[in-house]
N, C-alpha and C positions, 0 to 999 in steps of 0.2 A: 624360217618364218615363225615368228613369235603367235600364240595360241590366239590372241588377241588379231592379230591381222588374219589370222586363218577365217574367223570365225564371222569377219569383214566379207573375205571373199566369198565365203560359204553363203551369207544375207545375201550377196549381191546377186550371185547365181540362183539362188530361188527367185527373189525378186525376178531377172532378169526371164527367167524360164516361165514365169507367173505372165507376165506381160506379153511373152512372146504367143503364149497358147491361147488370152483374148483378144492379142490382134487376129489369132486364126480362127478363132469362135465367130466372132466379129466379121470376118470375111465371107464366113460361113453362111453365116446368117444373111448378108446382104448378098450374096448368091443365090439364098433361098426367097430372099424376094422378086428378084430381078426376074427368077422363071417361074413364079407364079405357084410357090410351094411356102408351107410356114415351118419356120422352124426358130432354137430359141438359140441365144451366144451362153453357150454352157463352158464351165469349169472343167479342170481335172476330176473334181467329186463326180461328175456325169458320166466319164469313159467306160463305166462297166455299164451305161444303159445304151438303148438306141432309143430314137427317138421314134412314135407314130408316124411317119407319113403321110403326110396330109397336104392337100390341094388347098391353097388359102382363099377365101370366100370373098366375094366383090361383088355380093348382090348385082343388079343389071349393069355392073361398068365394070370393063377390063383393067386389072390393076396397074397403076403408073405409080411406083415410089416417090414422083419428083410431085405426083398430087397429094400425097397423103402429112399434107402439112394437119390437116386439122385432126387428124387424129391422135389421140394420147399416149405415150409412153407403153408398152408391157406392161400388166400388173405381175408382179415376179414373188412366189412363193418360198422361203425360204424355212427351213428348219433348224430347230439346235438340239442337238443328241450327244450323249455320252459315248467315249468307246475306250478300250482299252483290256488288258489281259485281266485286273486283277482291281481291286475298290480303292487302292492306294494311287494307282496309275489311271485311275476315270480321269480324262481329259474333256473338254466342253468345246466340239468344233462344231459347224454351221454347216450346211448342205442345199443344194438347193432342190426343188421339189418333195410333195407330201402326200403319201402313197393315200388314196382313196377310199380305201376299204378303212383303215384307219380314221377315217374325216366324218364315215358316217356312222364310226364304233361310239364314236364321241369321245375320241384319242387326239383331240386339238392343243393342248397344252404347251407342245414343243413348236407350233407355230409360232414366228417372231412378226409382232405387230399384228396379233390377232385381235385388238380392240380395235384399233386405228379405222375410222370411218376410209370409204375408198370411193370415188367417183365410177359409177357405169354409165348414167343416164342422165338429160335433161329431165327425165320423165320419169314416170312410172315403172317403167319394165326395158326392160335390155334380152335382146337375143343373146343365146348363147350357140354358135354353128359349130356341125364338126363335118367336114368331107374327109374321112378315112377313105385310104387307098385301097379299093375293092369291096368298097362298100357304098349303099344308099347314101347324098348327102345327109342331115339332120338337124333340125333346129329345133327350140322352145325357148320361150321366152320365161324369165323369170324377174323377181321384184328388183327392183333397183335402186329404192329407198323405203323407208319404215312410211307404214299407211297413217301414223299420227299424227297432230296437226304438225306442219315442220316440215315435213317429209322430210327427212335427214338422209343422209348416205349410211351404207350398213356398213356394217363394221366387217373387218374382212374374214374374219370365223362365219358369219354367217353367209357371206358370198363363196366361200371354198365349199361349203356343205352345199349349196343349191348347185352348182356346177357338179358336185360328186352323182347328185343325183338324177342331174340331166346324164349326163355321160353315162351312169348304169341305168335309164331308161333306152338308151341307145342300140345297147350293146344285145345279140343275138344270142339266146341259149343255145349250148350245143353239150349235149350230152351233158344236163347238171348242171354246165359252167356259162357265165355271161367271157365273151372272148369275140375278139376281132381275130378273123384270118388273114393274114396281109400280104399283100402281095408279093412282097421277099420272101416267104414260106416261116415265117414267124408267125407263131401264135400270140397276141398279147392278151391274158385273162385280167379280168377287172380286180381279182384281188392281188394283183400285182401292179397296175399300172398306177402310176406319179404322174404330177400337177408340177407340173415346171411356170408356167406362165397363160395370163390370156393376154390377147392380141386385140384391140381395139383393130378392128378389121373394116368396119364401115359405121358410120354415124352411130346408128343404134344398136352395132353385133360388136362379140367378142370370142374369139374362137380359141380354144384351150391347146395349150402345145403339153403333150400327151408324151410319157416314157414308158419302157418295162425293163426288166432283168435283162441284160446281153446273152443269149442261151450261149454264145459260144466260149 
């Protein structure tokens, strides 16, 4: 086989392994609607985290997938970062989720499309819920467009930071540290946990699909 068709086969089998792992993300995800749990269609990049565990929020109605036509899209967080051994082999690959404690260092930079205005609300303010497993539900509302005449959408720098900071008003001190204890016997502490996605959840909430490090 000539180096040239090898390297045919080699594209095709990533390709094809690339695909096969977002139909399974994909499946995932729509398993985790169906039983009434959220969760996001993650990449390979995601395998070393788990996800929060979270009960997905339906204000006073019981969730029906086949109703949630008017709801929007995922707003889906993405980053771009260097990596590699040595300054010759710095590579520039994309990742999804933006670790939190970073968002409110004012470490925004490697966010992609962090100007880019983003829809929350008809209104003024948008809920942001979170029902972590083993813990109080939680919500607060925050701005959802700029108070100047216009009222414009924010830009999505400025919606990642007000989520970071509902989320770390959320979270319980223990011993020093803000940390969810979960009900799989994982601790997730806030200066580890990532922002994968929010979920338009109900007309005027959005509920944040939450990572941490894989301890095992």
């Amino acid at each position: 086989m000539s180096p040239m068709s090898q390297q045919t086969l080699l594209n095709y089998i990533v390709q094809h392994n690339e695909k096969l792992e977002e139909r399974q993300a994909m499946k995932r995800y729509r398993e985790s609607l169906s039983n009434g749990s959220i969760g996001a269609a993650v990449g390979p990049p995601i395998n070393r985290l788990r996800q929060v565990s979270q009960r997905r929020y339906t204000g006073n109605m019981r969730f029906d997938a086949s109703l949630s036509t008017h709801l929007k899209p995922p707003i889906e967080f993405w980053v771009t970062r260097f990596r590699g051994p040595g300054f010759e082999s710095f590579e520039e690959s994309t990742f999804k989720g933006i670790k939190l404690s970073d968002v409110l260092a004012g470490n925004i930079n490697c966010l992609i499309g962090a100007g880019q205005s983003q829809w929350l609300s008809d209104g003024l303010k948008a809920s942001i819920r979170l029902r972590v497993d083993n813990h109080k539900d939680y919500g607060q509302q925050i701005a959802a467009r700029r108070s100047t005449p216009g009222t414009e959408c924010l830009p999505l720098s400025t919606i990642v930071r007000k989520v970071a900071e509902v989320i770390k008003s959320s979270m319980p001190l223990v011993n020093g540290k803000l940390e969810w204890r979960l009900s799989n016997g994982d601790v997730a502490i806030f200066e580890e946990l990532l922002l994968l996605e929010l979920q338009h959840v109900t007309q005027g909430s959005w509920q944040p699909v939450l990572a941490y490090p894989d301890p095992s």
